[in-house]
C-alpha positions, 0 to 999 in steps of 0.5 A: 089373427090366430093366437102366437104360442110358442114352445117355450114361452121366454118373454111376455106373450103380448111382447112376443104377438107384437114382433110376431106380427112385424116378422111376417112382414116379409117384404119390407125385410126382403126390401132390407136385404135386397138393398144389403145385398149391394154391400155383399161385394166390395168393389161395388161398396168401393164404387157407391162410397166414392158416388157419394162423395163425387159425381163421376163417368165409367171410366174415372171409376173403372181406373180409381177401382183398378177394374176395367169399364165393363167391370165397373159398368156391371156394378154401376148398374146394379147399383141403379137398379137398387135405387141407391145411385142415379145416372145423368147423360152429357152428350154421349158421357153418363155420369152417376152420383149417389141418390139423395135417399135416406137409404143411401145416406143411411147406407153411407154412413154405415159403410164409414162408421162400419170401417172406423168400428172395424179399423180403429187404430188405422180409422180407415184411411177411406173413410178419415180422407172426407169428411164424416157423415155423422153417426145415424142417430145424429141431428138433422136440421131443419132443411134435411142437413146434419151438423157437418153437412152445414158446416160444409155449406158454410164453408162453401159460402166463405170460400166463394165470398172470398174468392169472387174474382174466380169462378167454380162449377157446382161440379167442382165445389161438389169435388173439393167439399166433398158433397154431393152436387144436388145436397150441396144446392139444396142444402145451400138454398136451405141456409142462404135462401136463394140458389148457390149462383144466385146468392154469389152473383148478389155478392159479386154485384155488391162488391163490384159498386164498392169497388167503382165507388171506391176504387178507380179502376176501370169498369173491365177491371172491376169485371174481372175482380168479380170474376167477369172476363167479358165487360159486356155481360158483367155490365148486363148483369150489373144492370139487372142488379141496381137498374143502371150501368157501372158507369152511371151508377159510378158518376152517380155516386161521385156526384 
């Protein structure tokens, strides 16, 4: 490579080589500003904030943005095509989330931090309505979440625990935590070391024995406690979990 000389030579010319050399990578900076073209738009920054919150179709986005669906449709797809969301089809419902990518976890963050920097006495009501993403240079934990990402797991966890008489789509944790479906399964399963359903269906089956132990509710009872509505299916289940029915492991405890 022919030898850099600048005109005026302010800094170390060995300093100088070495960014000279990174600078004419031009790709990987065209890269760069393909994807900051995204945030040139504020609607379409509006729109990506809130997919990284929630997973939702056209025409719940269209109406929390205040655009018509096509509007919202032309953001969507540029957004896609840029790799920063992904789309899931339902029947004839497309719904879309944030893709879980560093550059759009890094994107995130920055949007938030960037509204706090600019907003400080406000904190921008946007971002201070869910929880923060950490700042860039945060900690990450071994299975590819921050601090605060799990604490919300944990969260997660102990609201479950303490509410197995009900039941929850991933959907509608994803909602009320504030986190991506797909983060919120990884991430659970990277703390707890089984799956979301896998783990609360252990939990349910644990405090289902304690209640025909203890208890002496009947077996459709003890179902709905644990969040079965039919008697049939939470019998199977039990049977899978400690290779008897409700009713046998009832008498065999009692004994």
């Amino acid at each position: 490579m022919e030898e850099l000389r600048l005109p005026h030579q302010h800094e170390p010319e060995q300093t100088m080589a070495q960014l000279h050399e990174s600078v004419e990578n031009v790709g990987g900076f065209q890269t760069v500003a393909d994807i900051f073209k995204q945030l040139s738009d504020s609607s379409r920054v509006r729109i990506f904030w809130l997919l990284c919150h929630c997973e939702e179709c056209v025409i719940d986005l269209s109406t929390m943005v205040g655009m018509s669906s096509p509007a919202a449709s032309h953001h969507l797809r540029q957004l896609r095509e840029s790799g920063l969301i992904v789309s899931r089809r339902v029947g004839k419902e497309v719904y879309y989330r944030a893709a879980e990518t560093e550059q759009a976890q890094l994107l995130h963050r920055m949007i938030e931090r960037t509204m706090e920097i600019s907003c400080p006495e406000e904190e921008s009501r946007a971002a201070a309505s869910a929880p923060h993403l950490p700042p860039l240079d945060a900690e990450v934990h071994e299975g590819g979440g921050t601090s605060e990402q799990m604490e919300t797991i944990r969260a997660v966890h102990d609201y479950l625990t303490q509410h197995l008489d009900s039941r929850m789509t991933i959907e509608e944790l994803s909602k009320k935590f504030l986190m991506n479906p797909s983060t919120m399964k990884a991430l659970f399963k990277s703390v707890y070391g089984s799956s979301l359903a896998s783990h609360i269906r252990e939990h349910r089956m644990e405090h289902a024995a304690r209640l025909l132990i203890e208890g002496d509710e009947s077996v459709a009872q003890v179902a709905r406690a644990v969040g079965y509505e039919s008697q049939s299916k939470f019998s199977t289940e039990f049977h899978k979990a400690y290779g008897v029915l409700p009713t046998e492991y009832r008498r065999s405890q009692k004994k």
